[in-house]
N, C-alpha and C positions, 0 to 999 in steps of 0.2 A: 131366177134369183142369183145373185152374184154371192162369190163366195167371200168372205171377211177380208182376205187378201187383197181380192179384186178391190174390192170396196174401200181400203186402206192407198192401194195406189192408186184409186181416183182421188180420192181427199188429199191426200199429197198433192195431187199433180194442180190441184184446185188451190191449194195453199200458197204452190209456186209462180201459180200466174198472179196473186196479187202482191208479190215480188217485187213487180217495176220488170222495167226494160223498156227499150224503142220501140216503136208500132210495130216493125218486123217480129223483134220474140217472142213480143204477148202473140202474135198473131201464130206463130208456131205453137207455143204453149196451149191456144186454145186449141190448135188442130190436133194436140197429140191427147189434149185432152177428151176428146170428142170422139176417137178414134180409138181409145181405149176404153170407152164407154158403150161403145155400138159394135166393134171388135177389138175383145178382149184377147182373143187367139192371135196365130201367128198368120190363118187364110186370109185378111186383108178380104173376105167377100163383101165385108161394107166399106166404102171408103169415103174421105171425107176433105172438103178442098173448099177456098174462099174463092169466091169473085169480087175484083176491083173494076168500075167504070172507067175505062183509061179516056175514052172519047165518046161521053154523051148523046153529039147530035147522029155519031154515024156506029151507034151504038157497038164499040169495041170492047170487048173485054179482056181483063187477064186472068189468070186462076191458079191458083198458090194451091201446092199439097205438101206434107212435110218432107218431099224428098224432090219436088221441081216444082219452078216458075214456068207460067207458059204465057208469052205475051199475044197481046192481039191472037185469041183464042178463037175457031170456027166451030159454031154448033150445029145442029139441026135447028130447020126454024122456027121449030116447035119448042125447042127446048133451048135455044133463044130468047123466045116470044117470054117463056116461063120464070125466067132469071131477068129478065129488063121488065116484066111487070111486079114480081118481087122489090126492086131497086124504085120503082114507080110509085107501087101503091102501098108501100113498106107492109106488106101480111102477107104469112106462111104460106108457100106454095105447094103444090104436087105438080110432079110432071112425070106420066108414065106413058113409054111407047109400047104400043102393044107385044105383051111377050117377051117384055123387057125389064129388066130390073126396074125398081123403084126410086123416085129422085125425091127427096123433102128437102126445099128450100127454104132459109131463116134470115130475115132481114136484119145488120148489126145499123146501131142507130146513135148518132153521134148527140151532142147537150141539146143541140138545134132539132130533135126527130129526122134530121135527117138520113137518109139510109147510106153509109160509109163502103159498104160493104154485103156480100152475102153468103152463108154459109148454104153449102148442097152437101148431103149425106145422101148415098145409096145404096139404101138396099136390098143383096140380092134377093131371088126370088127363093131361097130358101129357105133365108131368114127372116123373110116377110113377116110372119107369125109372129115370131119372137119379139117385134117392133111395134108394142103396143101403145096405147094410149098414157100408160103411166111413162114409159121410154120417151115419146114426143116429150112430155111436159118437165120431163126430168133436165131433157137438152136445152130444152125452152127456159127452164131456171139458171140452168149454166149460164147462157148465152147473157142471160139477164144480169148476172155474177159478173160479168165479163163487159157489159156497155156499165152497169156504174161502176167498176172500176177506172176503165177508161175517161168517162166521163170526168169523176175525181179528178185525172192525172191530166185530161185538157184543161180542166179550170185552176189547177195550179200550174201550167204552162201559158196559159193564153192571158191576154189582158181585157181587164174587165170590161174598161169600154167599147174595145173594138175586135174584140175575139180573136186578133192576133196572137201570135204568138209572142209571149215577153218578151224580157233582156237576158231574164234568167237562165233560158235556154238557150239561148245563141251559142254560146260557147260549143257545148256540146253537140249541135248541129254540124256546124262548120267543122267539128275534129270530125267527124263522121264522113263528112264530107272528104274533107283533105287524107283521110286513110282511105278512104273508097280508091281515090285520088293515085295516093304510093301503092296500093298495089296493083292498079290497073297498067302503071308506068312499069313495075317489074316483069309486066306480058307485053314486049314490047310486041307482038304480032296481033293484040287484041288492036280490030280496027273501029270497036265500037264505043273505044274512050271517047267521050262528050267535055267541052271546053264548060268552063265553069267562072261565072263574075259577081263581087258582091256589086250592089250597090245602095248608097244613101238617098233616101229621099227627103226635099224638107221643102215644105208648105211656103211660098213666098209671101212674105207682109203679114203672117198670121197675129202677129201683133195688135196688127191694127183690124181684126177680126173679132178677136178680146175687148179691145180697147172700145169700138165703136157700137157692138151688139152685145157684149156682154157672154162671158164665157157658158153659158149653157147654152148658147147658139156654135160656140165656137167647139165644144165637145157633137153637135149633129154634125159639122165641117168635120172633124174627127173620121164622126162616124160615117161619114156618106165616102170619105179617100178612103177609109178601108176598104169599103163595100167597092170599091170602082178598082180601088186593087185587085180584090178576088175577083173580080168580072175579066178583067185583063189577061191577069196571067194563070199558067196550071196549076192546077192543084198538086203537083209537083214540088213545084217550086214555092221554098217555106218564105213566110212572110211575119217580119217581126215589129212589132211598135218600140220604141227605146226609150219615147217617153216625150210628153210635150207633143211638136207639130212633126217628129223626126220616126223614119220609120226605112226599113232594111230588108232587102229582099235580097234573095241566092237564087242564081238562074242558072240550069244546065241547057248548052245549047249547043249543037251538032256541028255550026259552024263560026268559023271567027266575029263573021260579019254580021251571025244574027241579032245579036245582043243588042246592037245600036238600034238596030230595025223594032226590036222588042219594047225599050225602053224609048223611045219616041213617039211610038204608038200611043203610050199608055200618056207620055207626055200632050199629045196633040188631043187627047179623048178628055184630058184633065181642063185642057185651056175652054176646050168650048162647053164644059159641064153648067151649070146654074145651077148652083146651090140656096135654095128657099131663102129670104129674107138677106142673103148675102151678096149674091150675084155672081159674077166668075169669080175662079182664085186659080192662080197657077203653081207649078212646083217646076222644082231644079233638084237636080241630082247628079251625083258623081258615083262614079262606077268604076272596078280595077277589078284584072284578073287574079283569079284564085292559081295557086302554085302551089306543087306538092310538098314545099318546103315553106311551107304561110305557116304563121300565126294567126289568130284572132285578132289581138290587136294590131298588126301591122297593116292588116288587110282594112279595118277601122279606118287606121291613120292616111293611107292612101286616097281611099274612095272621100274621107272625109274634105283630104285636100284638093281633091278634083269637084269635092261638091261646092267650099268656100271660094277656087274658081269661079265655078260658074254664079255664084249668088252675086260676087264683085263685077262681073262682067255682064249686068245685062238681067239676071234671071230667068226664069222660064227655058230653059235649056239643059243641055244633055251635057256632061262631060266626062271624057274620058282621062285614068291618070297616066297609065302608060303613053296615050296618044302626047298630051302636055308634057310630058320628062321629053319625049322623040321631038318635041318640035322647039321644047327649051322655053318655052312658057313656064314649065316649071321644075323645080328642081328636085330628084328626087329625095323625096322620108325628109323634106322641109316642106313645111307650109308655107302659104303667099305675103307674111304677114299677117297686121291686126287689120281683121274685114268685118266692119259692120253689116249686121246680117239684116238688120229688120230697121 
């Protein structure tokens, strides 16, 4: 039985995770909540950590505790087996090696059921006893405290047709982004800074996609470029709809030259797609690098003038804005003039 105390700084601490914050703090907030809950002392003999699927098909994971990140994490492969079939078949798991402390795994589950995330608490074999069935259910309420809040905070983040993220949030992203950004640049010996680019996307002739089938077929168009968005790229890398056929994605990528290789891909995957009752439809997009000295809008205004580029010159193409200013195609923080888009 927990003492009033005890009891008062879990309600607290429970009050503060529906606070708000980026996925990072709630995600801290839930671990220190969980962890004051299973231990309440200073022994740390229960401890408590998430797992993220960073790569799916070749089943990697990372795993967060309130005081380290650990990427691309090695397990037993038992106790592998035990955290990617939690992630699978999204229900509580056990994983105990003999003789060995105890592992309860909890699957966190995003608006779609799907599994984001998973929590592991274990513990020792001291406290085994102490971790009864009212304790599971109690953490199992948390957790549940913790996906509809979330839940909440995605559906006023994301947009309704296409589970993007809005316009709303963009702002706030990209400063995140671009602080990440200046303080990586103040280590100048960190050699694991990663290049960073927005880019525009926008639907060619959707117009006439409206115009000819009628806009409830033109919201499934909508919605089938999302869906081939998130097929394309990571779940990393945030993906925002702006409104209409136009939509904005941020990429981190290790080297100069991947970005084109990235957004071509997804470009070449777009051309040959069929879309039900429409047939193909292709996009064009402009793309500029992010600088620890951006704005939001400025970085808009760039990618936007590399995208109006390319929709004048052709469609269905990539363009880049730094590449165009270097080659004098275009000028830079002016646009091409007045371009008919559709």
């Amino acid at each position: 039985m927990k003492t009033t105390a005890e009891t008062n700084t879990l309600l607290g601490k429970l009050v503060a995770l529906t606070h708000g914050g980026d996925e990072n703090s709630l995600e801290m907030k839930l671990l220190g909540l969980l962890s004051d809950f299973v231990a309440p002392t200073k022994n740390h003999e229960n401890t408590v950590a998430i797992y993220h699927l960073i790569h799916p098909e070749k089943q990697r994971l990372s795993r967060h505790t309130q005081h380290q990140l650990e990427a691309n994490i090695k397990l037993s492969k038992a106790h592998q087996q035990a955290v990617m079939r939690c992630f699978t078949e999204g229900e509580t798991g056990l994983y105990q090696p003999a003789n060995a402390d105890q592992v309860k795994l909890y699957p966190i589950k995003d608006f779609a059921e799907k599994v984001v995330s998973v929590i592991e608490i274990t513990i020792s074999q001291q406290n085994l006893g102490h971790f009864d069935a009212h304790a599971d259910n109690a953490i199992v309420m948390m957790l549940e405290i913790y996906q509809n809040f979330t839940k909440l905070m995605n559906d006023n983040e994301c947009d309704t047709l296409t589970g993007l993220l809005n316009r709303k949030t963009f702002d706030s992203k990209i400063n995140k982004i671009i602080t990440q950004m200046r303080t990586v640049a103040k280590r100048k010996e960190d050699k694991s800074a990663q290049f960073y680019y927005l880019a525009i996307f926008d639907i060619d002739h959707f117009k006439r996609v409206n115009d000819n089938f009628g806009h409830l077929i033109g919201d499934e168009v909508l919605l089938m470029f999302s869906q081939l968005m998130k097929q394309s790229f990571r779940d990393s890398d945030p993906l925002f709809r702006f409104g209409g056929e136009e939509f904005v994605g941020v990429f981190g990528c290790n080297h100069v030259n991947d970005i084109n290789t990235i957004l071509e891909r997804f470009r070449s995957k777009m051309a040959q797609f069929v879309f039900p009752q429409v047939g193909k439809v292709t996009v064009s997009a402009g793309y500029t690098e992010i600088q620890d000295f951006d704005n939001s809008s400025q970085l808009i205004d760039r990618a936007d003038s590399a995208l109006y580029f390319a929709k004048n010159h052709g469609r269905n193409q990539i363009a880049c804005f730094e590449h165009l200013v270097a080659t004098g195609e275009l000028q830079a923080n002016k646009k091409e003039g007045d371009i008919e888009l559709f």
